[in-house]
C-alpha positions as CSV (number, residue, x, y, z in Angstrom):
1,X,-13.4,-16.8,9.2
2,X,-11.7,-14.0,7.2
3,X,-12.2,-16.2,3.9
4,X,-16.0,-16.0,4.0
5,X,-15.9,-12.2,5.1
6,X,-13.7,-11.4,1.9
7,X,-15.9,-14.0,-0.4
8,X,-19.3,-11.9,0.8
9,X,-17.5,-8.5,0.5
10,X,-14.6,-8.3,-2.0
11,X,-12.0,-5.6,-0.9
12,X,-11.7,-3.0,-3.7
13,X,-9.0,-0.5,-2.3
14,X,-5.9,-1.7,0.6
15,X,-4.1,1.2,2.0
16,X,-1.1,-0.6,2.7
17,X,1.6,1.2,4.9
18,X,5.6,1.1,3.1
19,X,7.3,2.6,6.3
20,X,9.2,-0.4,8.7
21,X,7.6,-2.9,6.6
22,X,10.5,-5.0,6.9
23,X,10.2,-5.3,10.5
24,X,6.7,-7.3,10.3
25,X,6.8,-10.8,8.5
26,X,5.7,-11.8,4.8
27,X,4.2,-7.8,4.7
28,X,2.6,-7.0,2.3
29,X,2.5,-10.1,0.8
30,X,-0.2,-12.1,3.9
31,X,-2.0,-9.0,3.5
32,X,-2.4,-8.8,0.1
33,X,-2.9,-12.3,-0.6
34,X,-5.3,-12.7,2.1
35,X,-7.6,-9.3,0.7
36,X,-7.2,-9.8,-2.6
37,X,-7.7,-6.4,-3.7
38,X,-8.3,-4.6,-6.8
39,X,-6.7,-2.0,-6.1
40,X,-3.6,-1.3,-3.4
41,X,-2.5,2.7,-2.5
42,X,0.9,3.0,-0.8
43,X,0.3,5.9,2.2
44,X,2.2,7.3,5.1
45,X,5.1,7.3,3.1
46,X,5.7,10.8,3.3
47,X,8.5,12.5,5.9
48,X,6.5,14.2,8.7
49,X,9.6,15.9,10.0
50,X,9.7,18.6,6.8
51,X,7.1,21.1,5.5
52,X,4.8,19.7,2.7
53,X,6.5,21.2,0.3
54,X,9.8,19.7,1.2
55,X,9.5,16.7,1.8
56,X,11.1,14.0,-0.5
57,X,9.0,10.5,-2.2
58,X,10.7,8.5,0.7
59,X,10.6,7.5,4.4
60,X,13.7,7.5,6.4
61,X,15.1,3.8,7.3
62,X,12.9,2.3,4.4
63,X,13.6,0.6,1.4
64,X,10.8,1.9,-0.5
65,X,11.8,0.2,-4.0
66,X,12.3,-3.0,-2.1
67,X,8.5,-3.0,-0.7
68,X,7.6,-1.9,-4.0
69,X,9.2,-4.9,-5.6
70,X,7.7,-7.5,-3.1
71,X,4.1,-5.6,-3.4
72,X,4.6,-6.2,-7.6
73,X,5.5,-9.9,-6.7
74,X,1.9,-10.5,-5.6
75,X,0.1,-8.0,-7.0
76,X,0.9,-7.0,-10.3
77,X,-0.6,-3.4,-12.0
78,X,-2.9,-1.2,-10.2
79,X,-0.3,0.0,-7.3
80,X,-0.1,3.6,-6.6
81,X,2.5,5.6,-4.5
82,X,0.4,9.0,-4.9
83,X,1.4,12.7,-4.5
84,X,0.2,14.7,-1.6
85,X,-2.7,16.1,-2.6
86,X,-3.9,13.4,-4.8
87,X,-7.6,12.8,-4.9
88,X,-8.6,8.9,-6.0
89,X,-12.1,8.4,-7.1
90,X,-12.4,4.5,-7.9
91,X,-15.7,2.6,-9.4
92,X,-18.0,0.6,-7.0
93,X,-18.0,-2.8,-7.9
């Protein structure tokens, strides 16, 4: 099962996905708890109806400080909502 595929290959980085995340249950908390990773980025949060350069740190119809909040909950530190343009580089384990 899913268990014994995340004991033989620990998850480093989840890409987890703010936008409607209030429409899916216990998200991102299942998802977190069930990867375990070290790491967690926040993406597609950005508003792909303005240019780059306009566009604001939110996503229409979300409540990004509420997912924020619930991500914290069960996985303290190591969060990042990046920039565009933001280049990660992250240590193999």
């Amino acid at each position: 099962g899913p268990e014994s595929v995340v004991a033989e290959r620990p998850v480093d980085v989840a890409i987890l996905v703010p936008a409607t995340f209030d429409q899916v249950d216990w998200y991102p908390e299942a998802v977190v708890e069930n990867l375990r990773p070290r790491w967690v980025l926040e993406g597609h949060w950005e508003d792909f109806f303005l240019p780059p350069e306009a566009r604001p740190r939110s996503i229409r119809y979300t409540d990004l400080r509420h997912f924020e909040k619930r991500l914290e909950a069960v996985h303290p530190g190591n969060n990042w909502l990046p920039e565009l343009g933001t280049e990660f580089v992250f240590p193999a384990r």
